[in-house]
C-alpha positions as a LaTeX table, in Angstrom:
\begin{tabular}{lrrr}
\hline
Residue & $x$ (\AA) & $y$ (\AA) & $z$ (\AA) \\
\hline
Unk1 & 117.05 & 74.57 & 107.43 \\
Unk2 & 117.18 & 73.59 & 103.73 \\
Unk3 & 120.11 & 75.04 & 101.84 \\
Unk4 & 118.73 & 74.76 & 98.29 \\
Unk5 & 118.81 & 78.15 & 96.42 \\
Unk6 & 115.30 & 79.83 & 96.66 \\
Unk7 & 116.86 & 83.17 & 94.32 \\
Unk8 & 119.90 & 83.64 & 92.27 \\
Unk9 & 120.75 & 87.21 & 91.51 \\
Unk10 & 123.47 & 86.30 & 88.21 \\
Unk11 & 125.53 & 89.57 & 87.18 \\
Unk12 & 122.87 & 91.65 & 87.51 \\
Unk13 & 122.72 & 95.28 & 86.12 \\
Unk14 & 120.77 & 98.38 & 85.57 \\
Unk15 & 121.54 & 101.53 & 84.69 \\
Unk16 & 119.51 & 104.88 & 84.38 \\
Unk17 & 120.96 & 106.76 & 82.02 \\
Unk18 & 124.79 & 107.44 & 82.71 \\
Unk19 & 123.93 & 106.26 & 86.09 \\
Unk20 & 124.96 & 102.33 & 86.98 \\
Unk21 & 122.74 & 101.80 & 89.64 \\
Unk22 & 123.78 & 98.40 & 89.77 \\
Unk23 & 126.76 & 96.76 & 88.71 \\
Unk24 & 127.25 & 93.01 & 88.41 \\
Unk25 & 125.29 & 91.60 & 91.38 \\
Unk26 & 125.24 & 88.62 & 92.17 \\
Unk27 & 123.84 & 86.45 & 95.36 \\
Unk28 & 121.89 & 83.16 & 96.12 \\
Unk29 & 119.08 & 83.08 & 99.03 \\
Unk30 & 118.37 & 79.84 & 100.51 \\
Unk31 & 115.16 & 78.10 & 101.32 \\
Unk32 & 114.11 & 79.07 & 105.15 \\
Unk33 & 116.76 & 82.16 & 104.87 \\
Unk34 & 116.10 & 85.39 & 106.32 \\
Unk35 & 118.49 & 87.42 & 104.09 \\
Unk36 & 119.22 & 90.69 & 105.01 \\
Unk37 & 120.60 & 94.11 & 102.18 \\
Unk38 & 121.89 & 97.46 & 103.71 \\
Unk39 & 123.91 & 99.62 & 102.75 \\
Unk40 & 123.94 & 103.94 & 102.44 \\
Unk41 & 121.39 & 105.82 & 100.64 \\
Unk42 & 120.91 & 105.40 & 97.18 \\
Unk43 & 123.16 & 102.11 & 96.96 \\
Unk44 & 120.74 & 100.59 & 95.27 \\
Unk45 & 118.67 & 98.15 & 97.36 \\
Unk46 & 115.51 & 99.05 & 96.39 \\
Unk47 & 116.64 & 99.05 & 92.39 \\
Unk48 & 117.73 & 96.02 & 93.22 \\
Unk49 & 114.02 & 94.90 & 94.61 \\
Unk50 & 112.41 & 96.44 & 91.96 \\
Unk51 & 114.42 & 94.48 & 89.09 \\
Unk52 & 113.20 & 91.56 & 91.36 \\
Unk53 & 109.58 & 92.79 & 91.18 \\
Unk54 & 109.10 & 93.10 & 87.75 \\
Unk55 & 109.06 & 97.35 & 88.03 \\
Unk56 & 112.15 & 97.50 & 86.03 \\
Unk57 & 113.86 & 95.52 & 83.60 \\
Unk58 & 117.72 & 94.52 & 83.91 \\
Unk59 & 120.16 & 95.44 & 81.27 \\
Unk60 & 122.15 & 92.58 & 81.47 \\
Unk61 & 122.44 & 89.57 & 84.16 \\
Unk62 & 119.40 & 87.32 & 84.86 \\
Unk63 & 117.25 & 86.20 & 88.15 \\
Unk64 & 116.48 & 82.16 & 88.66 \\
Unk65 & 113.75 & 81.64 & 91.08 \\
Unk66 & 112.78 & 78.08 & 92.84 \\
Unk67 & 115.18 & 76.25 & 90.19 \\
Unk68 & 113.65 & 78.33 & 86.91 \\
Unk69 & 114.38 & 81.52 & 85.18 \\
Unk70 & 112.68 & 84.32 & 86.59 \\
Unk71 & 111.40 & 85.64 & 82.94 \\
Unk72 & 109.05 & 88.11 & 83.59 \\
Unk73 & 107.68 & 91.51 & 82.73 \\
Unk74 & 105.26 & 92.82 & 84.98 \\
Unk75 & 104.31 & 92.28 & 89.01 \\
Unk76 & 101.55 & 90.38 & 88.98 \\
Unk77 & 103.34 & 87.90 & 86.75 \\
Unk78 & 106.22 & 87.83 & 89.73 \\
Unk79 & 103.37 & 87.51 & 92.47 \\
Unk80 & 102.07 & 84.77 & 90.68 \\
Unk81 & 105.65 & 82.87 & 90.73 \\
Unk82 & 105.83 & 83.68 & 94.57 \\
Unk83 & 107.68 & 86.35 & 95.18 \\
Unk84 & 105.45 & 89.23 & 96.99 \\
Unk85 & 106.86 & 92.88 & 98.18 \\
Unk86 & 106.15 & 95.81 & 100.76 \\
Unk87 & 107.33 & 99.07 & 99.64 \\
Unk88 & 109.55 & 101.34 & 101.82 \\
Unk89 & 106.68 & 104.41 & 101.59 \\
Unk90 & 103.48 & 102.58 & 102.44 \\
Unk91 & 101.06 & 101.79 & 99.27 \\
Unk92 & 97.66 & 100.81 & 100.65 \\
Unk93 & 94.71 & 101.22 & 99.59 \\
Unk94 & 93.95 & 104.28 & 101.73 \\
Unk95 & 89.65 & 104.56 & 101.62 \\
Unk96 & 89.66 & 100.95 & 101.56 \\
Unk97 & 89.38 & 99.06 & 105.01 \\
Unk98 & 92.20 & 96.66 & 106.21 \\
Unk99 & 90.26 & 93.53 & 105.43 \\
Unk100 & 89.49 & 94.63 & 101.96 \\
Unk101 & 92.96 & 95.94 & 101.70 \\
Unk102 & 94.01 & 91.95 & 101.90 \\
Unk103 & 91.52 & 90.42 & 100.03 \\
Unk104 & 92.81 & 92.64 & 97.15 \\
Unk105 & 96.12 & 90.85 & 97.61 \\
Unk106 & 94.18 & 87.16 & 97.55 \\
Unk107 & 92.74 & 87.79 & 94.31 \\
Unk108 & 95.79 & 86.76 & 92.64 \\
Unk109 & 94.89 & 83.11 & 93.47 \\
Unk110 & 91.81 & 83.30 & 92.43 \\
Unk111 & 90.65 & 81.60 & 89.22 \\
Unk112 & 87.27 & 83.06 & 88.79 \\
Unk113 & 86.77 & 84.82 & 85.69 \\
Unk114 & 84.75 & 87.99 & 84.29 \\
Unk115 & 81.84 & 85.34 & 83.43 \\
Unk116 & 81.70 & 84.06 & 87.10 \\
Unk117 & 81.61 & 87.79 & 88.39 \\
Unk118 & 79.42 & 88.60 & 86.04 \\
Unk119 & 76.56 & 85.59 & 86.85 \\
Unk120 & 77.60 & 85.24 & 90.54 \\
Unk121 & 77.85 & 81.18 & 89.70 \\
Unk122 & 78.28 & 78.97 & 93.02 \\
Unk123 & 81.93 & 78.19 & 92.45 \\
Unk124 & 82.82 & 82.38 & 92.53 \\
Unk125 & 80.79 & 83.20 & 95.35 \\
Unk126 & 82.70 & 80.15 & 97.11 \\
Unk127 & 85.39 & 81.75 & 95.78 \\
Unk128 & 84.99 & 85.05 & 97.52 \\
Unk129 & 83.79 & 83.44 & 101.22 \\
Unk130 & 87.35 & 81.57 & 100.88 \\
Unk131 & 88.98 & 84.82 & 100.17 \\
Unk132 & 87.08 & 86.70 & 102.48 \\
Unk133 & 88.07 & 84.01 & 105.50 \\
Unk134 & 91.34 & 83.91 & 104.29 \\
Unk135 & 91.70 & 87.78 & 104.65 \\
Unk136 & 90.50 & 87.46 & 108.34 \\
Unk137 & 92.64 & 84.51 & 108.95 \\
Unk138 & 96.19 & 87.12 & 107.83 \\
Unk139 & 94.78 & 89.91 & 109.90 \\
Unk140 & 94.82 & 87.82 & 112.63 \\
Unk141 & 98.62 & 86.60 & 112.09 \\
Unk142 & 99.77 & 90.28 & 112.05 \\
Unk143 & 97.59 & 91.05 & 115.07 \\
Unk144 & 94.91 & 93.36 & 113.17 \\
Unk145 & 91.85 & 91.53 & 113.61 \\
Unk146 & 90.51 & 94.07 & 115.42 \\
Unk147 & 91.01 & 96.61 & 112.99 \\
Unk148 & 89.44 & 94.51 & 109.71 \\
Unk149 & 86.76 & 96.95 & 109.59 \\
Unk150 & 89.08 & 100.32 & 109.84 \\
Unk151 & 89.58 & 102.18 & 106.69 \\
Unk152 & 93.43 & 101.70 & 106.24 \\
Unk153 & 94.35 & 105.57 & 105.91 \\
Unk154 & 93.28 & 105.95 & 109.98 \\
Unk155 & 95.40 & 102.81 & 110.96 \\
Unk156 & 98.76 & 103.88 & 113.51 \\
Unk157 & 101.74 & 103.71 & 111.43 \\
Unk158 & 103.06 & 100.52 & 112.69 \\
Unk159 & 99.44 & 98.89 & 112.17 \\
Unk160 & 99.84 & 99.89 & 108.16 \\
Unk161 & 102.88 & 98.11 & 107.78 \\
Unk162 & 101.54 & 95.05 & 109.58 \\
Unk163 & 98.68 & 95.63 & 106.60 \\
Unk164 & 100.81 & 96.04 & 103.99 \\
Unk165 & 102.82 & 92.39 & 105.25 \\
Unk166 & 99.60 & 90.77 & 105.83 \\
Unk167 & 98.50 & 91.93 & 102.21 \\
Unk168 & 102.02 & 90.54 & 100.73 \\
Unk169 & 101.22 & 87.19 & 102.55 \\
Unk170 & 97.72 & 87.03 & 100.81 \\
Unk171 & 99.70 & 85.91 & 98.02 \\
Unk172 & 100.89 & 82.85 & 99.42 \\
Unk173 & 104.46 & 83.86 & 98.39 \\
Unk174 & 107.48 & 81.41 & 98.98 \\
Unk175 & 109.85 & 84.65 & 99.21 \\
Unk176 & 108.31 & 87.81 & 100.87 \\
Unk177 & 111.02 & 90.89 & 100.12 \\
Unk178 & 110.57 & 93.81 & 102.69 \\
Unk179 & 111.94 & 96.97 & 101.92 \\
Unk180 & 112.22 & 98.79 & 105.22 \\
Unk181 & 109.59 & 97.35 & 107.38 \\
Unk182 & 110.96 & 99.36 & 110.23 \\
Unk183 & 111.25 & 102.58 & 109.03 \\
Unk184 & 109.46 & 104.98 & 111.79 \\
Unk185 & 108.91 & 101.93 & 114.11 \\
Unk186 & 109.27 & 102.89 & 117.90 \\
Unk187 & 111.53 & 100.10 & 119.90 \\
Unk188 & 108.41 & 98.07 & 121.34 \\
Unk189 & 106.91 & 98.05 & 117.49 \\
Unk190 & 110.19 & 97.26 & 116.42 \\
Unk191 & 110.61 & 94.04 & 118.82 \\
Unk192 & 107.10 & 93.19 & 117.57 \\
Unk193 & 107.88 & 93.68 & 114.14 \\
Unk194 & 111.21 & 91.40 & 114.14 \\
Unk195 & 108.37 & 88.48 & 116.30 \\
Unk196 & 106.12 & 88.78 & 113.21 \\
Unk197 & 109.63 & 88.19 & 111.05 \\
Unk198 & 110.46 & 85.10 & 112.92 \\
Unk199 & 107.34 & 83.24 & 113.25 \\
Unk200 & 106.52 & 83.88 & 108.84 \\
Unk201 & 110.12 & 82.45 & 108.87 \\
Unk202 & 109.15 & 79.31 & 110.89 \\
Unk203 & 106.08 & 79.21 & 109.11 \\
Unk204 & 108.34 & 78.13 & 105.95 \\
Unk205 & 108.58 & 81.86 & 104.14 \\
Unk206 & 111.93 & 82.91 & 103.13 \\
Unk207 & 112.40 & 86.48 & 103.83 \\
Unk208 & 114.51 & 89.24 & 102.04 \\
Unk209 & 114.75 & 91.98 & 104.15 \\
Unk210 & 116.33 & 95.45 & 103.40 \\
Unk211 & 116.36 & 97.77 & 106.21 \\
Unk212 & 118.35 & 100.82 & 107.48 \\
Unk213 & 118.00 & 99.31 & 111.21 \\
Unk214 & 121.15 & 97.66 & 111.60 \\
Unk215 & 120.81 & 96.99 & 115.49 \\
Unk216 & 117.88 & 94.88 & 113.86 \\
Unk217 & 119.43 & 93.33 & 110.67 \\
Unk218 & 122.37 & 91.86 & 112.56 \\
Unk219 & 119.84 & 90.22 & 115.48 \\
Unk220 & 117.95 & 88.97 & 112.96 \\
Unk221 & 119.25 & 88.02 & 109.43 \\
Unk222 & 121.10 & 84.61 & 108.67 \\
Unk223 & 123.13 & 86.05 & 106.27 \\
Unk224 & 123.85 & 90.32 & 104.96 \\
Unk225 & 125.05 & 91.40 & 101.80 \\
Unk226 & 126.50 & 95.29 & 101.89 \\
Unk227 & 125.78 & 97.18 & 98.40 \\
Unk228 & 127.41 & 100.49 & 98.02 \\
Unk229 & 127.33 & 102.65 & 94.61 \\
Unk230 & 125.32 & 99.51 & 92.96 \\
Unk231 & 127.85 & 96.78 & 94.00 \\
Unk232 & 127.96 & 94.64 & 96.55 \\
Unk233 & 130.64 & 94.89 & 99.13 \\
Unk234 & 130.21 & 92.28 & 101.10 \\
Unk235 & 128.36 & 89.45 & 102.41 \\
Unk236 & 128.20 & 86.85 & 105.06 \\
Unk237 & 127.03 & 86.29 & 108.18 \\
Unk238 & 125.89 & 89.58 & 110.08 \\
Unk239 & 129.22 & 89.33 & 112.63 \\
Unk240 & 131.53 & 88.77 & 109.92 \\
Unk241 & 130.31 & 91.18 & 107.77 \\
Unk242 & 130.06 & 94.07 & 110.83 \\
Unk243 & 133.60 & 93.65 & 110.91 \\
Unk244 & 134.34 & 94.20 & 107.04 \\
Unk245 & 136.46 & 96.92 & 106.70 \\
Unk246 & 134.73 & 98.41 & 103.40 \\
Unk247 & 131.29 & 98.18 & 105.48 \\
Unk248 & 132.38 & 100.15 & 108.26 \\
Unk249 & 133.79 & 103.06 & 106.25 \\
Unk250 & 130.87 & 102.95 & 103.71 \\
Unk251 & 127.95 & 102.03 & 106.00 \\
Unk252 & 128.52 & 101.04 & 109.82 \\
Unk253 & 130.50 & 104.00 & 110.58 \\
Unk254 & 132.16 & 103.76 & 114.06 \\
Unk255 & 129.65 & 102.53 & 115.86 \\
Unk256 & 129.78 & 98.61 & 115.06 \\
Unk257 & 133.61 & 98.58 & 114.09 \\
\hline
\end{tabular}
């Protein structure tokens, strides 16, 4: 596994407000990582994805991403750097099927224009059988293949996050950042779930994974970092840091220590 920096997080901060919903962060995710982020309620994890994203914008501190500064203002502009997201309350398209649902997330490689739409030119309907294959190739990674032609609002749970991933990879991201991929998972989805992890893994995506599954994080991650009232805590590997002292009273509780 290479150990070249994929993301640097350098003093980052945002506040709300009076609220400092992140203080100071700071952390480095290697190429080939899967990097995990717990921590209580309202710690700030998923402020700290959507600085990432583009959503917000920090106040002060900066991200570097594959060896350049991460200046950007809007998602589409991070997609199109690499970095691709799931949300932790499911955003598909919901009257949309689950193969359109992933060509949607293609289209951000795409380099046809309005005039090529417009004419229907050779090179954009080429375009749009690539995409279209391509969308059937990702719904077969994640196991949906069957369900290409389902509209995504009567998929099982489980099956819409598998969407929502397989839409994320349509991007051809180098980092994929979950944010609670497990949330409502049964174990035998879970166990399936943490497969799909692995193999995008092996496949040469680095993963950033927050999730409140921590039986899950420590089986699977390479390396945790703890946040707790916007700062981090902690990090290390997942059975150094389920010893930490601070994690246990802030996060583990008992039942790790």
């Amino acid at each position: 596994m290479s150990r070249l920096a994929l993301l640097e997080a350098r003093d980052v901060a945002k506040r709300f407000g009076g609220l400092q919903a992140l203080a100071d962060i700071s952390l480095t995710i290697s190429h080939g990582e899967i990097y995990g982020l717990i921590g209580p309620n309202g710690a700030g994890k998923t402020t700290f994805f959507n600085c990432l994203t583009g959503l917000y914008q920090v106040d002060e501190g900066r991200f570097l991403f594959d060896g350049a500064p991460l200046n950007v203002k809007a998602p589409y502009e991070v997609a199109a750097r690499g970095i691709a997201r799931t949300f932790q309350n499911i955003r598909l398209f919901a009257n949309m099927t689950a193969l359109e649902n992933v060509m949607v997330g293609r289209h951000v490689r795409t380099r046809a224009g309005v005039f090529g739409a417009v004419l229907r030119t050779p090179g954009t309907l080429a375009e749009e059988r690539a995409i279209h294959d391509r969308a059937r190739e990702l719904l077969r990674y994640v196991g949906l293949e069957r369900r290409s032609d389902t509209l995504a609002r009567n998929l099982p749970y489980g099956d819409q996050r598998r969407l929502e991933i397989a839409r994320a990879l349509a991007t051809e991201p180098k980092l994929l950042a979950l944010d609670e991929p497990a949330a409502g998972m049964n174990a035998t989805e879970t166990a399936s779930l943490k497969a799909l992890m692995e193999r995008i893994r092996a496949d040469g995506v680095t993963i950033l994974l927050i999730e409140h599954d921590v039986k899950l994080v420590m089986n699977l991650c390479d390396r945790v970092a703890v946040l707790d009232y916007g700062r981090k805590i902690a990090e290390g590997p997942p059975a150094e840091v389920q010893k930490n002292a601070a994690v246990i009273e802030a996060y583990l509780g008992g039942s790790l220590a």
